[in-house]
LOKOL-164313 format. One line per 4 residues: number of its first residue (from 1); their letters; for each residue x, y, z of C-alpha. Coordinates in nm, 2 decimals, m for minus. Example, Ala and Ser with C-alpha at 12.3 -4.5 7.8 and 13.67 -1.06 7.14 Angstrom:
1) AS) 1.23 m0.45 0.78  1.37 m0.11 0.71
//
This chain:
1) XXXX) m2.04 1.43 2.36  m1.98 1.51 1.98  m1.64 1.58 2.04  m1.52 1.25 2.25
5) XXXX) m1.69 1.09 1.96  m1.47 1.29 1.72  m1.15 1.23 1.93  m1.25 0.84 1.91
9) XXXX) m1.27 0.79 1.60  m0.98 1.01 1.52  m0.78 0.77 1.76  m0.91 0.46 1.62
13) XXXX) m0.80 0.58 1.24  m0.48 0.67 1.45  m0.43 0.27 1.51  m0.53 0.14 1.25
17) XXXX) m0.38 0.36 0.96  0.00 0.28 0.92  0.22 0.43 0.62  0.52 0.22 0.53
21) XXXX) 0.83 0.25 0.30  0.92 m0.05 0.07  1.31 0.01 0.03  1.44 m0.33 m0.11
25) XXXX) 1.33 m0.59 m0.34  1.02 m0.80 m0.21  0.92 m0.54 0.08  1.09 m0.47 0.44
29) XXXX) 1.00 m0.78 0.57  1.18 m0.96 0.20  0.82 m1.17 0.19  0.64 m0.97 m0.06
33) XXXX) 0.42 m0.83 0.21  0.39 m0.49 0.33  0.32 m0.41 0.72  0.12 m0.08 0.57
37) XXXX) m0.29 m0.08 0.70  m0.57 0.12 0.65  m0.55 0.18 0.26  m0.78 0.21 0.07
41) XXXX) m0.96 m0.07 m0.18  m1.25 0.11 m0.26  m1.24 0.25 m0.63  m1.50 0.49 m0.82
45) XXXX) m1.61 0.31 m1.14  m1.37 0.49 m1.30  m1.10 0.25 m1.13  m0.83 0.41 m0.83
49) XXXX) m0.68 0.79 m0.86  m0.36 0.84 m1.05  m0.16 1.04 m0.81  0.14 1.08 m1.14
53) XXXX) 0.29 0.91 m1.46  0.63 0.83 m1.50  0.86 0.71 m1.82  1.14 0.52 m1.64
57) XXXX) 1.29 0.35 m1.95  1.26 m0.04 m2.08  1.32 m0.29 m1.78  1.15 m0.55 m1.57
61) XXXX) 1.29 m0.39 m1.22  1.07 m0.30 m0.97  1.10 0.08 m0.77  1.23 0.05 m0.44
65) XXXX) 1.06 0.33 m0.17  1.22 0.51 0.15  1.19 0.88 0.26  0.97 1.05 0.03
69) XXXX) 1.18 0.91 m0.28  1.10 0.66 m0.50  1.40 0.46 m0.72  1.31 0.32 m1.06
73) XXXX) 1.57 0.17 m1.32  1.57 0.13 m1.68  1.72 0.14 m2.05  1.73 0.42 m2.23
77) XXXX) 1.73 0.25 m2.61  1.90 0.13 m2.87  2.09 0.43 m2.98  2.23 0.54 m2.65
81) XXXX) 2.34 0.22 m2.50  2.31 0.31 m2.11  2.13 0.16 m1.80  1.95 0.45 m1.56
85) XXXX) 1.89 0.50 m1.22  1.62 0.79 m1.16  1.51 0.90 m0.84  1.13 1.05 m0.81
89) XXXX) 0.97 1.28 m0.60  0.68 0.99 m0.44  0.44 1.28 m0.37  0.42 1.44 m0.71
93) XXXX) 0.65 1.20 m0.91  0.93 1.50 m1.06  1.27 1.39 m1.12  1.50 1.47 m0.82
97) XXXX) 1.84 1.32 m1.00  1.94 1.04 m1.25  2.25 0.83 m1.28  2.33 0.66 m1.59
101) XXXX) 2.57 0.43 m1.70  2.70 0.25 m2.03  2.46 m0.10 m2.08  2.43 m0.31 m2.34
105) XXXX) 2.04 m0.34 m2.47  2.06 m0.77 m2.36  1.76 m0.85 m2.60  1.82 m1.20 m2.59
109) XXXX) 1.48 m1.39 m2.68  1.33 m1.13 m2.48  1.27 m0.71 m2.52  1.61 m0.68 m2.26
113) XXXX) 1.67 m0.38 m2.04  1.69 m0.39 m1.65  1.63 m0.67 m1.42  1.76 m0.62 m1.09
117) XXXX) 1.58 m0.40 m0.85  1.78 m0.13 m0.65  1.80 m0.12 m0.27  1.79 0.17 m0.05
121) XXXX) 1.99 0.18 0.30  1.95 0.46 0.54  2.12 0.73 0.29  2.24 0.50 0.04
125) XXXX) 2.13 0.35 m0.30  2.31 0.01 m0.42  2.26 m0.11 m0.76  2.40 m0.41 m0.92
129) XXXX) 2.39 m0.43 m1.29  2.30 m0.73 m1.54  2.70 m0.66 m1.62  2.86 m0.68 m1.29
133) XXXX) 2.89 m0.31 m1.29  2.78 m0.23 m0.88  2.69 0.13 m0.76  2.66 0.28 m0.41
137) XXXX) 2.53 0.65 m0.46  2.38 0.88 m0.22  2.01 0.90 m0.18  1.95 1.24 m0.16
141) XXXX) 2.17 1.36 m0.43  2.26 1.08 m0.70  2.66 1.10 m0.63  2.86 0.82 m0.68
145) XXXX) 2.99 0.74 m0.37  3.16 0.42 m0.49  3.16 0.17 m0.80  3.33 m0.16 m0.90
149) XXXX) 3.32 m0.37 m1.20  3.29 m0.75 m1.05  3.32 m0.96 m1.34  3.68 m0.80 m1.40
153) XXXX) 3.78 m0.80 m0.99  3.60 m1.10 m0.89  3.64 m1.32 m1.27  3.31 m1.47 m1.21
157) XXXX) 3.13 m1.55 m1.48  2.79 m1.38 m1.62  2.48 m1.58 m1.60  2.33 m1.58 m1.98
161) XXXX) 2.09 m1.33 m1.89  2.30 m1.12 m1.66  2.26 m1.06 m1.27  1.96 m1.01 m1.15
165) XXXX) 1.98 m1.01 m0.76  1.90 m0.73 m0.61  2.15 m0.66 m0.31  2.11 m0.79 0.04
169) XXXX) 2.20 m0.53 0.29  2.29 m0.75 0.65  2.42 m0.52 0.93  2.80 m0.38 0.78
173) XXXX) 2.77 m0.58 0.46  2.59 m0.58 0.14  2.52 m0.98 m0.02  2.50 m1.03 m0.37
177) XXXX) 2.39 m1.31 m0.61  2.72 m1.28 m0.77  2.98 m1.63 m0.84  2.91 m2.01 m0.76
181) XXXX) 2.76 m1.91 m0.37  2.73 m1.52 m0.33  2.97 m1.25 m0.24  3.00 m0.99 0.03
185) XXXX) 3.08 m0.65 0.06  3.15 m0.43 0.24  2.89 m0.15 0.22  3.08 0.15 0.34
189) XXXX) 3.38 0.10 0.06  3.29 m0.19 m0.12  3.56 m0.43 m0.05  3.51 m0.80 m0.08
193) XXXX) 3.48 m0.94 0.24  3.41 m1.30 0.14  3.31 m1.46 m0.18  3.20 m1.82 m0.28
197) XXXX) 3.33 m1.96 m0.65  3.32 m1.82 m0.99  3.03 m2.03 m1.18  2.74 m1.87 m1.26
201) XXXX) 2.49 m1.74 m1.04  2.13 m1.73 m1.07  1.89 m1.50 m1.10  1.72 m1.44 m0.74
205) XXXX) 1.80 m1.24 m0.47  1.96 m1.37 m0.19  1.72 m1.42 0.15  1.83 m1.41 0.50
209) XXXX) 1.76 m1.64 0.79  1.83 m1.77 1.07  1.98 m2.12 1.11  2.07 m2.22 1.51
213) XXXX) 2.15 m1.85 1.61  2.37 m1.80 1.30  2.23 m1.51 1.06  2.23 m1.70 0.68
217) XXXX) 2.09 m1.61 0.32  1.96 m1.89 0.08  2.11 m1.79 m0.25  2.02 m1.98 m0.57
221) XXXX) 2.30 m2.04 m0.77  2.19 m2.18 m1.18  2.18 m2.54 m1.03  2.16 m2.54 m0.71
225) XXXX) 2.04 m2.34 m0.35  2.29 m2.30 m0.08  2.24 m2.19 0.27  2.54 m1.96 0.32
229) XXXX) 2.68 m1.77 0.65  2.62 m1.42 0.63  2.92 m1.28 0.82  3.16 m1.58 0.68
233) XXXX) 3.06 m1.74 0.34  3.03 m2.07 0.44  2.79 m2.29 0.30  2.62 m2.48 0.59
237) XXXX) 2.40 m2.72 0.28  2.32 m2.71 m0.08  2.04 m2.84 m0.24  2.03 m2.94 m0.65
241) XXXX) 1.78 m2.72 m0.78  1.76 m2.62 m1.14  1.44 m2.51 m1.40  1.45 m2.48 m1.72
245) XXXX) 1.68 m2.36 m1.96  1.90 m2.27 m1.58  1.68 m1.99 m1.52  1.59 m2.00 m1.14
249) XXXX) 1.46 m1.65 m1.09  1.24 m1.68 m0.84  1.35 m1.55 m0.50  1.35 m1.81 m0.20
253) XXXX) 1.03 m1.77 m0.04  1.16 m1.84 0.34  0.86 m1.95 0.64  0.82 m2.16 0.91
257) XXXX) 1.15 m2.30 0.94  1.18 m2.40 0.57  1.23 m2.26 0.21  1.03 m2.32 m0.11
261) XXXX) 1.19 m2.27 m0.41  1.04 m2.31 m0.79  1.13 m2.21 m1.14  1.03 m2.23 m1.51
265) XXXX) 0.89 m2.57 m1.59  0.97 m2.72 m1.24  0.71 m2.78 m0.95  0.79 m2.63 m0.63
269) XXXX) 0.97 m2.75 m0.41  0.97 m2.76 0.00  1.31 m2.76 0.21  1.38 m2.77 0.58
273) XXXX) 1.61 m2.46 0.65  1.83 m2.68 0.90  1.93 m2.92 0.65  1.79 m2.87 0.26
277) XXXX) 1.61 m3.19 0.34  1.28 m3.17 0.13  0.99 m3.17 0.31  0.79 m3.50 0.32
281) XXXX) 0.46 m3.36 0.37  0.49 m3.15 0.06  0.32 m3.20 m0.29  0.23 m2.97 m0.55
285) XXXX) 0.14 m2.93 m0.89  0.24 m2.58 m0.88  0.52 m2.35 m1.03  0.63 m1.99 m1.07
289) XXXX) 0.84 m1.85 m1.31  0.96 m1.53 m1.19  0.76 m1.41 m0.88  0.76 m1.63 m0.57
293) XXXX) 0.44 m1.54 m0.41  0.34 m1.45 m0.04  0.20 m1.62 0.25  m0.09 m1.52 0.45
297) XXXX) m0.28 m1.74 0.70  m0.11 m2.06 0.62  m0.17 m2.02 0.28  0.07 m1.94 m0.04
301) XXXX) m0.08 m1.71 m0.32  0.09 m1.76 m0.64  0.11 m1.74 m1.03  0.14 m2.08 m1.17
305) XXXX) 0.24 m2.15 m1.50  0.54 m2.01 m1.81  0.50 m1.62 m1.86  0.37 m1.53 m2.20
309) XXXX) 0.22 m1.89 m2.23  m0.15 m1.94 m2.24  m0.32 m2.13 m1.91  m0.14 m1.92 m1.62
313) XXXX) m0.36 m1.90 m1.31  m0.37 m1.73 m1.01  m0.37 m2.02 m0.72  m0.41 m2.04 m0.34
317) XXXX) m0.19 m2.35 m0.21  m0.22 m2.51 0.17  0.15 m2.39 0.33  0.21 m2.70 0.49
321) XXXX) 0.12 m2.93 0.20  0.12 m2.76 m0.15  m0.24 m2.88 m0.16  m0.46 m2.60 m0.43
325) XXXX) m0.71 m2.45 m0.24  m0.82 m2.26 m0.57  m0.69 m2.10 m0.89  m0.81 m1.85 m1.10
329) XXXX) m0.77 m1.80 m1.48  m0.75 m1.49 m1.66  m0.46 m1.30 m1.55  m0.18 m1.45 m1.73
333) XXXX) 0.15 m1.52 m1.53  0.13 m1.19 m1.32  0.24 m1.11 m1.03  0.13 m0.98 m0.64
337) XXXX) 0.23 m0.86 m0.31  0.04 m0.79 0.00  m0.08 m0.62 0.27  m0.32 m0.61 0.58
341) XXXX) m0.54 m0.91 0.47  m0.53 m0.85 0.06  m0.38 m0.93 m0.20  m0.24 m0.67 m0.45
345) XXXX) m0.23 m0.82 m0.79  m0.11 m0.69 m1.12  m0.21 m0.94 m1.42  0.06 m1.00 m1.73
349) XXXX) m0.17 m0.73 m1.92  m0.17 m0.44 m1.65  m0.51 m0.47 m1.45  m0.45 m0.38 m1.09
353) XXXX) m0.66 m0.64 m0.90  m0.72 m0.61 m0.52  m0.83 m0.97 m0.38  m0.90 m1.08 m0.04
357) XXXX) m0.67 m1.31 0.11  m0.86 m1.64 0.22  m0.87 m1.98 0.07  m1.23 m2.06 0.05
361) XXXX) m1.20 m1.85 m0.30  m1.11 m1.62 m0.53  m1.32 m1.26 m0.45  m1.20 m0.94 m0.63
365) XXXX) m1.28 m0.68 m0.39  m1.16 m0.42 m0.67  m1.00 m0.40 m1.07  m0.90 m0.17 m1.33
369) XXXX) m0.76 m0.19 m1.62  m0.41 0.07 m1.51  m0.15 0.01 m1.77  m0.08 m0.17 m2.12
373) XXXX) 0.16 m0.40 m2.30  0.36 m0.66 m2.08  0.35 m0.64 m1.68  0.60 m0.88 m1.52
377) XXXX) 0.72 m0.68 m1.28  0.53 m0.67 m0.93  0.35 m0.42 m0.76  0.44 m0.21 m0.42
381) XXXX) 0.25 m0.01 m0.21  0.43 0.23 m0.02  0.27 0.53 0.19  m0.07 0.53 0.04
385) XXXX) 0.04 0.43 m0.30  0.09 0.09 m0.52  0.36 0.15 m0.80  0.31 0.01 m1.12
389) XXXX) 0.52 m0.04 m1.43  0.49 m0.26 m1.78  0.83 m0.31 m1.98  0.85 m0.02 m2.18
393) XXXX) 0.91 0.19 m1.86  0.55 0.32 m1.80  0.50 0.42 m1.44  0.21 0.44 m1.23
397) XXXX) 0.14 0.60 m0.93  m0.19 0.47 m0.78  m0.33 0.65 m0.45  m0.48 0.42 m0.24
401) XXX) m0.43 0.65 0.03  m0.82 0.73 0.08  m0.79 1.06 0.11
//
């Protein structure tokens, strides 16, 4: 009897315990959730085990997960002028291989360093640079299997802060947020398959969907969103959209047939995918600077307000009408992700904040205080662990595994 108990439960953890890699900006699913179940949010007072430490170098990109390996970018300093790419052992966090390359600091009205989060595709790393300088290496050993310099090839201009987008991988092609309405590539060699103007582009990553059987991305451009066709270029609508000081960084946050998009200074905004028509029903006081938030349950979880500004809240918005269910002060403008009915929240001052996802309040099912100085960047869990970094390059390893 012991033992069918024994084989039982064992089956049951079986189920509902599911480890999941997080290999491109905002999480396989590009929603900012992660299909991973059955970690752990129960902490000793002590807060969660550190499973390593990392210095990755100055930045604001987040790590990108997928086969044991974990990808981190960053800037090495003043003196030596370069951008890196290091590749970490996830169990144990030991360098595997690095891959640097010449970067100027950027330090315009803000510390600089990187922005734009790798992606990893079966065996291959891409990287696009704040520069235009794009890599495809090999995951398992760092070698260049390719590079181009876009702003020379392509003569598209540089957005003021440089690109940001991480790269879209769709099928045989690689879109970027690079010119007037995106670029394509493609990913085996790296030649231009198709690409839309030469004006600035934004900051966000491009986001696929589908529009009437035809596979699209909504890419923001400094002014404006566009619904684009993945394997042609052509714009099927654009939209005017533009925050302040023409920084739309948030990515398109795509669900239920329509797109919300907001920025610095500039309530969100609802559009219908078939058309960039707003959406009627739709009103909000809310906006998000940088990270666009997830849905869960009908319900938006965001940061409102301007990062490194007093009065930034945590707030849970009605889906269908931007109506605030509840906000939360105390966390600056930080950021979250999600997974298997909580949120995973990292505040502008480094405490890692597991909530429960539901709108009749705000309910901290566990906190501590992980990391110091500025947090922008937002968390991933991946196989049992969230990843964690502040500007200056800190990274954390947190195991959340249970184990």
């Amino acid at each position: 009897m012991r033992s069918v108990l024994c084989l039982s439960l064992l089956a049951a953890t079986i189920v509902t315990t599911q480890a999941v890699d997080w290999p491109r900006f905002r999480g396989p699913d590009l929603n900012g959730a992660s299909r991973e179940t059955g970690w752990s949010s129960t902490w000793s007072a002590d807060g969660p085990k550190v499973a390593w430490r990392a210095k990755v170098g100055l930045g604001f990109s987040s790590v990108v997960v997928s086969g044991g390996k974990v990808i981190a970018t960053g800037h090495d300093g003043h003196a030596k002028g370069q951008d890196t790419l290091v590749c970490l052992d996830a169990a144990t966090g030991k360098e595997l291989w690095k891959h640097s390359y010449a970067a100027p600091l950027g330090n315009k009205y803000f510390e600089g360093g990187t922005t734009g989060t790798p992606t990893i595709d079966g065996d291959r790393v891409y990287q696009l640079s704040r520069q235009g300088d794009f890599f495809c290496l090999e995951l398992a050993t760092g070698k260049v299997v390719y590079q181009k310099q876009l702003v020379a090839e392509l003569g598209v201009e540089v957005p003021e802060w440089g690109f940001a987008g991480s790269p879209l991988v769709e099928g045989k092609l690689v879109i970027l947020n690079v010119g007037s309405q995106g670029t394509a590539l493609d990913k085996a060699t790296g030649k231009v398959v198709w690409q839309n103007g030469k004006a600035s582009a934004a900051y966000a990553t491009p986001i696929p969907f589908d529009l009437d059987g035809t596979r699209c991305v909504a890419i923001l451009s400094h002014r404006e969103c566009a619904a684009v066709e993945v394997a042609t270029g052509k714009v099927r609508w654009t939209r005017k959209f533009t925050s302040s000081y023409d920084t739309n960084a948030g990515a398109p946050l795509i669900q239920d047939g329509a797109v919300l998009l907001s920025g610095e200074n500039t309530l969100a905004t609802k559009l219908n995918l078939r058309d960039g028509e707003p959406v009627a029903a739709w009103k909000t006081e809310t906006w998000t600077q940088f990270n666009a938030g997830v849905v869960l349950g009908g319900h938006l979880y965001t940061f409102h307000g301007q990062a490194g500004k007093a009065g930034g809240e945590l707030r849970c918005l009605d889906w269908q009408t931007g109506e605030t269910k509840w906000s939360q002060k105390g966390l600056g403008i930080g950021s979250l992700t999600a997974a298997d009915g909580k949120l995973i929240v990292f505040s502008e001052t480094g405490e890692l904040v597991i909530v429960a996802a539901s709108p009749k309040g705000f309910n901290a099912l566990a906190r501590a205080q992980v990391l110091g100085k500025k947090c922008w960047t937002a968390p991933v869990l991946a196989n049992g662990h969230i990843y964690v970094r502040n500007t200056p390059g800190e990274l954390l390893a947190v195991d959340v595994s249970g184990k």
